[in-house]
C-alpha positions as CSV (number, residue, x, y, z in Angstrom):
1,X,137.5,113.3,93.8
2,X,135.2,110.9,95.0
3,X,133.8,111.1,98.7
4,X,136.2,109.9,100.7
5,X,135.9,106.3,103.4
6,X,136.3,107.1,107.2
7,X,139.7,105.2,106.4
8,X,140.6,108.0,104.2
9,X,139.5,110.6,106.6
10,X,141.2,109.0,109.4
11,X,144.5,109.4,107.4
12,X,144.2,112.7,106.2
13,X,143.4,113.9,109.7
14,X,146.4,113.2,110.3
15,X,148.4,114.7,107.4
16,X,146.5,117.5,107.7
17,X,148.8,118.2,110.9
18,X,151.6,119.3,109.3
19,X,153.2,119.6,106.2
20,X,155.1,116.3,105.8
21,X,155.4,113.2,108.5
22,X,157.6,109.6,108.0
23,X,155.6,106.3,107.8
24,X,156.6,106.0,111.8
25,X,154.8,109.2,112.9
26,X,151.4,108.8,110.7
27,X,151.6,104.8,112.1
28,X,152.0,106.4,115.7
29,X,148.9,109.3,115.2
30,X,146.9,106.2,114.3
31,X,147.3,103.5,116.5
32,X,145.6,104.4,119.5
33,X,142.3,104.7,117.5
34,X,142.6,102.4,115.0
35,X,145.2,99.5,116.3
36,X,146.7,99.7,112.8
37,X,150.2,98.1,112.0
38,X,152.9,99.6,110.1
39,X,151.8,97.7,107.3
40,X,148.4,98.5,107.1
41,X,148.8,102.2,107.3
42,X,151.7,102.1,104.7
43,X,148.9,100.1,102.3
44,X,146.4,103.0,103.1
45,X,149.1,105.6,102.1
46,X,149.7,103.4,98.9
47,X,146.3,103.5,98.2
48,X,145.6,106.9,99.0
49,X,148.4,108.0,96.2
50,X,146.8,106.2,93.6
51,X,143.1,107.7,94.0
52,X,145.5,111.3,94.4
53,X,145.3,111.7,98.1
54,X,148.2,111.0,99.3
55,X,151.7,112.5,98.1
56,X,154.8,110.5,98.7
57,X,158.5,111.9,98.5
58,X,160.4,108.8,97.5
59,X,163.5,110.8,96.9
60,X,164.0,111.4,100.6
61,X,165.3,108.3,103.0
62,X,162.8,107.7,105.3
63,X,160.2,108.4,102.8
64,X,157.6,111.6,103.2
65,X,154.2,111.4,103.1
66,X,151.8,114.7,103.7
67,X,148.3,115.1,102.1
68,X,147.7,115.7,98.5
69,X,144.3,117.5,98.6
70,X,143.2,120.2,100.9
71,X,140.7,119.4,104.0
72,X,138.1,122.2,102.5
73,X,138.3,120.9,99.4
74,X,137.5,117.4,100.7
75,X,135.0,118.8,102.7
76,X,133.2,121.1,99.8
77,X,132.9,117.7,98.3
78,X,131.4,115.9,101.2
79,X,128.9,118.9,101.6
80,X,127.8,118.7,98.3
81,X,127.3,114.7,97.8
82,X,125.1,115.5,101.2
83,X,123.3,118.3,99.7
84,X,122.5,116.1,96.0
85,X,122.2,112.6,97.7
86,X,119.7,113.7,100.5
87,X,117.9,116.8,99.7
88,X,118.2,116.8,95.8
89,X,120.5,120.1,95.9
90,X,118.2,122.2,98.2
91,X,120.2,124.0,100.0
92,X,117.6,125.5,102.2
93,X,116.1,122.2,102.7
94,X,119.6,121.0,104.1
95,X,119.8,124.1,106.2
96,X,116.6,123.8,107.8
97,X,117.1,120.2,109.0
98,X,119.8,121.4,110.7
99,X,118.7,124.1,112.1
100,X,115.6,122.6,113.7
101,X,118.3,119.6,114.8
102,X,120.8,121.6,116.1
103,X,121.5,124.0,119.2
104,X,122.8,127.1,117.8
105,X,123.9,130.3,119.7
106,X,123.0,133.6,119.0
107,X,126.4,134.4,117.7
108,X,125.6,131.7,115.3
109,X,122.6,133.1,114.4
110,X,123.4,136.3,113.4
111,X,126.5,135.2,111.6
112,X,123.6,133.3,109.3
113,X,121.6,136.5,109.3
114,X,125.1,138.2,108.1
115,X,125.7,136.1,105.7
116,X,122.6,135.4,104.5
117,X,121.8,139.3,104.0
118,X,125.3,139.6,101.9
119,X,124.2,136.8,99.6
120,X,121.2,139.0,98.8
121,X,118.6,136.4,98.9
């Protein structure tokens, strides 16, 4: 899987929801943000099946559509093309920049501790 567009984000997001939606409802869970037609978003779902994204059940009348791949493993995959393309697979490199970035609370914290201890490092 290759890391996905916003466009292919923005459609997932919304097949995420549930386990199956008709063309209507993904078209309706898009429009406000994106001011898509009918047809675009049915091009997007066409699309989206051939790159393995997108399932569509053709044998049911209106035809279903729900998402093909899981949102952790599309986000595993976005993590890592972060950690390779930016900080050549350091992973406390990565961490670091967001930690001196980013607000954390000291729940947060000692979860990282937690889990950091448990990885033995």
């Amino acid at each position: 899987m290759n890391t996905l567009s916003d466009t292919e984000w923005a459609v997932l997001e919304v097949l995420w929801g549930k386990n199956f939606f008709i063309l209507g409802e993904v078209v309706d869970a898009l429009k406000p943000a994106t001011g898509w037609s009918r047809n675009t978003v049915h091009t997007y779902l066409t699309r989206m099946e051939g790159k393995h994204l997108v399932a569509i059940d053709r044998s049911a009348e209106p035809h279903r559509y729900s998402a093909a791949v899981s949102r952790e493993s599309c986000a595993k995959k976005e993590r890592s093309t972060l950690l390779n393309k930016v900080y050549g697979g350091a992973a406390g490199d990565l961490i670091a920049a967001f930690l001196k970035e980013s607000r954390i609370s000291p729940q947060e914290r000692d979860r990282l501790r937690k889990l950091l201890d448990e990885m033995e490092v």
